[in-house]
N, C-alpha and C positions, 0 to 999 in steps of 0.2 A: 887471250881472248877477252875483250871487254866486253861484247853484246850475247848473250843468252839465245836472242833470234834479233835476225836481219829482213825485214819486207822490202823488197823494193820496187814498185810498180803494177801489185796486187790488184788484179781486176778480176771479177764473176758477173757473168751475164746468163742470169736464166732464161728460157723460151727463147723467140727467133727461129722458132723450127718451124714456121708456115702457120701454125695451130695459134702461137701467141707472142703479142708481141715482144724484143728483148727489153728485159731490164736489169740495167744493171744494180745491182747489189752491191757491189765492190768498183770502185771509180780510179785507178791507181793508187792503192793506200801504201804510201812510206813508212815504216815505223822501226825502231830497233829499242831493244830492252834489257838495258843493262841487266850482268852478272851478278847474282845474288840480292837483287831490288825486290819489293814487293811492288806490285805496281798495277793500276788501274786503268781497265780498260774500260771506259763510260759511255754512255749514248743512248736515246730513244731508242724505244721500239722498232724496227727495223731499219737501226743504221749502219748494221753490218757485223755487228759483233759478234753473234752465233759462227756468219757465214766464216769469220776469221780464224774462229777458234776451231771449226770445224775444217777447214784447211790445213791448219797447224795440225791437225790431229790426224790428217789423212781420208778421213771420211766424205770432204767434197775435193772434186778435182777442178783446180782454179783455172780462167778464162787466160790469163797472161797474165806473168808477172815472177819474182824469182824470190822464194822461199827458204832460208838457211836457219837450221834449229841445232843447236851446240856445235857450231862449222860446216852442220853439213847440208850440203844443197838438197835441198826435197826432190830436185826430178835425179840429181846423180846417186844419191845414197838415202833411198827412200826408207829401206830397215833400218839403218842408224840415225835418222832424222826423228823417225817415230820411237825407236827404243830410247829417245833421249827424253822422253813428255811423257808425262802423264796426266790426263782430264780426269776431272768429276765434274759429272753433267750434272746438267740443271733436271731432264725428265728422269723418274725412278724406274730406269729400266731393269731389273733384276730376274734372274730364272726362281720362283717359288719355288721349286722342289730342291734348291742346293742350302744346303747351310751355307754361314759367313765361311766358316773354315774351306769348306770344298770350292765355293764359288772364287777363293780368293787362292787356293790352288790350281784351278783350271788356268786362271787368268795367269797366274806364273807359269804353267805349263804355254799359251800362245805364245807370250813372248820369249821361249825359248830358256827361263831360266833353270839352272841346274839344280836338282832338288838339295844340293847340298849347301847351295844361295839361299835358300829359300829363306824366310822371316818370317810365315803366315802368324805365327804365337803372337810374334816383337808387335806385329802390324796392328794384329787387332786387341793387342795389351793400350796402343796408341792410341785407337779411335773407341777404348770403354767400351769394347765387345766379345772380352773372355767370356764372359760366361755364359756370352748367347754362340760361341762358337760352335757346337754343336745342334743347334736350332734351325729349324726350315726358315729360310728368309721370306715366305709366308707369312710365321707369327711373329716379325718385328714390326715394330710401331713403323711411324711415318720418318721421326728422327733418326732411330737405328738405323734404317733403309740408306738414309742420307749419310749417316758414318760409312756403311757398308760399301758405298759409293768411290769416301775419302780413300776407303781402303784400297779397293781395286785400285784406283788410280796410282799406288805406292810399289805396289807389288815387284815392279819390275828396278826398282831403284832410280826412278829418273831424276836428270839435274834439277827439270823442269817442269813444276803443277802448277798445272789450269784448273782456277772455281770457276764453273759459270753457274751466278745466283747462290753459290752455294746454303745463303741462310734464308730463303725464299722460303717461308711459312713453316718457319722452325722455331719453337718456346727460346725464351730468353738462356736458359741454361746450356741448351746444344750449342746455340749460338757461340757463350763465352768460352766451351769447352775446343767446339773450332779453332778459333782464333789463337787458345791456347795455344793448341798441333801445330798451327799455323807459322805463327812465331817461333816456337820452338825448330822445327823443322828449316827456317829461313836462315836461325840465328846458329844452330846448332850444326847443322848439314851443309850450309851454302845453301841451300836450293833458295831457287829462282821464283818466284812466285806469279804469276798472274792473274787477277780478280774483274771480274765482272758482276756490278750489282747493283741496284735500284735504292738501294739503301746509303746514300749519299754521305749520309753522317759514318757509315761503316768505313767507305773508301776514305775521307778525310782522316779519319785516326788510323789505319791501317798502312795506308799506301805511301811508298817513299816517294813516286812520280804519276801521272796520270794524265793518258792520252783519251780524248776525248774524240768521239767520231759521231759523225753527221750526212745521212743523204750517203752513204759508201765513201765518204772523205775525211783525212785528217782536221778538223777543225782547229788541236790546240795538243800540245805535249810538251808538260812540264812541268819542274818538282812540285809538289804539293802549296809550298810554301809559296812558291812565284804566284799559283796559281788563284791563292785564298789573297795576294796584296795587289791582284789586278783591277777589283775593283775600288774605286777613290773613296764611293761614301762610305761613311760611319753614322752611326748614333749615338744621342749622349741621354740619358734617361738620368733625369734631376726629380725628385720629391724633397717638393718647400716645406716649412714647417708651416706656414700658413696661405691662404690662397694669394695668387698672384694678378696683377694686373697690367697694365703694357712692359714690354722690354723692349729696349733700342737693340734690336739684333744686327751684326755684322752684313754687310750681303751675301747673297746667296745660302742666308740659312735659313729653313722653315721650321717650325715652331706647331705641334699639335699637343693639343689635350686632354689628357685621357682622365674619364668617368674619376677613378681614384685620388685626379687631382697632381698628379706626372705632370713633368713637362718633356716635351721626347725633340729633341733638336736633330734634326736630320742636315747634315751636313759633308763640303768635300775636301778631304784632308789637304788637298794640292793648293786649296785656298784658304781656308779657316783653320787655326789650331785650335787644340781643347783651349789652350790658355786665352785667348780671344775670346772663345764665347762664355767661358767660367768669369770674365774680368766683364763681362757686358751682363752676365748674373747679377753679377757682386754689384754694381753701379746703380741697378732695379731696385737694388735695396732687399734682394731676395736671401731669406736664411734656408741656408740647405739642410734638409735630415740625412739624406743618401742621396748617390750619384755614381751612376755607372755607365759603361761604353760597351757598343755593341756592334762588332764587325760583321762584313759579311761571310757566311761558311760556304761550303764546295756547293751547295745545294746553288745559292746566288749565283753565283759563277757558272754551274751548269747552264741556267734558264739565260742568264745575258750572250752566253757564247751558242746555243741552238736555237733558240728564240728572239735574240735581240737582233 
């Protein structure tokens, strides 16, 4: 089995019942996510991404389309499609009166596992919550909550965890401590990872591939790397050692000034190389202190493929 989950043809339409009109949410979205990837699911605010994940997860029931989560087809083998996933949601939904330990017993108890599967210790030794294990999930911080979260979602041993937002107004610490789990978990277990989140710089260091969605459609999926060399420009940030006055530059490169006395060349790799505009430097008569180059990251690429 090379794909984790198979979409093919994924459509949700809410309303249409006389009261309002349909819209659809989900437009046939294709997607498949390789075995043991981490991999990013990206996109504006309502472009589908909740509704996808909340599919996978069995919580909404999809308009048309065919569903397979570790082999198994969602409408044929709906318990072993679900006992193969585990989500950590983005809202903090928890019952206050259960501690981490009991609330992460119940949840092994739904999905049927046997108490003598059980891991709750192993689980919450993982997410740095021994010693609030006996604690009402009441008196955990806002962060614990969000571990407590990680945890449930483990309980049942799936191939396959869903973040949605996972570090969505979390201090710097939880955050690296995440990521930790995270890794380890992908590198160490095989598990399959998939990520959704607004923190653009997180998905570009994290993520082995990443599908981007738009409007309920596939806009763009592919590895990381494809993804960050699809745009052409670069930048070359030069500081002279004294001020500068005209350069014969190449065409097609522009030339700004910045307050500090930079020269920032904005230019497109498919046409100018560095050595071009470094040898049209050098010709100005210009002496250089430093000089460095500036690609663009996932964030650019985001705004050019849903915006541009």
């Amino acid at each position: 089995m090379s794909n984790a989950i198979e979409i093919e043809g994924l459509r949700k339409t809410y309303g249409g019942d006389g009261k309002s009109p349909p819209k659809d949410a989900l437009k046939g979205l294709d997607l498949e996510i390789p075995v043991g990837s981490i991999f990013g699911l990206l996109g504006p605010n309502g472009a589908g991404k909740s509704t996808t994940i909340n599919i996978l997860a069995g919580l909404v029931r999809k308009t048309e389309g065919k569903v397979r989560i570790w082999g198994f087809d969602q409408d044929i083998n709906p318990r072993q499609s679900r006992a193969a996933i585990g989500v950590m949601p983005q809202e903090l939904n928890l019952d206050p009166f259960f501690s981490p330990a009991g609330a992460l017993e119940v949840q092994a108890g739904l999905y049927g596992v046997p108490k003598a599967d059980r891991r709750t210790a192993e689980i919450l030794e993982l997410v740095g919550l021994s010693d609030k294990a006996d604690a009402y999930a009441r008196t955990l911080s806002g962060g614990m909550r969000r571990r407590l979260l990680l945890a449930k979602a483990l309980v049942h041993h799936p191939q396959i965890l869903v973040l949605d937002e996972p570090t969505a107004g979390v201090d710097i610490e939880l955050r690296q401590m995440l990521w930790r789990n995270v890794r380890r978990l992908n590198e160490e277990r095989g598990m399959t990872i998939i990520l959704t989140t607004h923190y653009l710089e997180e998905a570009q260091e994290m993520c082995d591939e990443i599908a981007i969605v738009n409007h309920g459609e596939l806009v763009i999926r592919d590895k990381t790397s494809n993804l960050l060399n699809r745009l052409d420009g670069k930048t070359m940030v030069i500081t002279p050692e004294a001020e500068v006055g005209e350069i014969a530059l190449p065409e097609r490169v522009d030339l700004a000034r910045r307050s500090d006395g930079s020269l920032v060349f904005t230019y497109k790799r498919s046409v100018v190389s560095a050595d071009q505009l470094l040898s049209a430097v050098h010709r100005a008569g210009v002496s250089i202190r430093d000089v460095r180059t500036e690609e663009a990251d996932l964030e650019d690429v985001f705004v050019s493929l849903t915006h541009g």
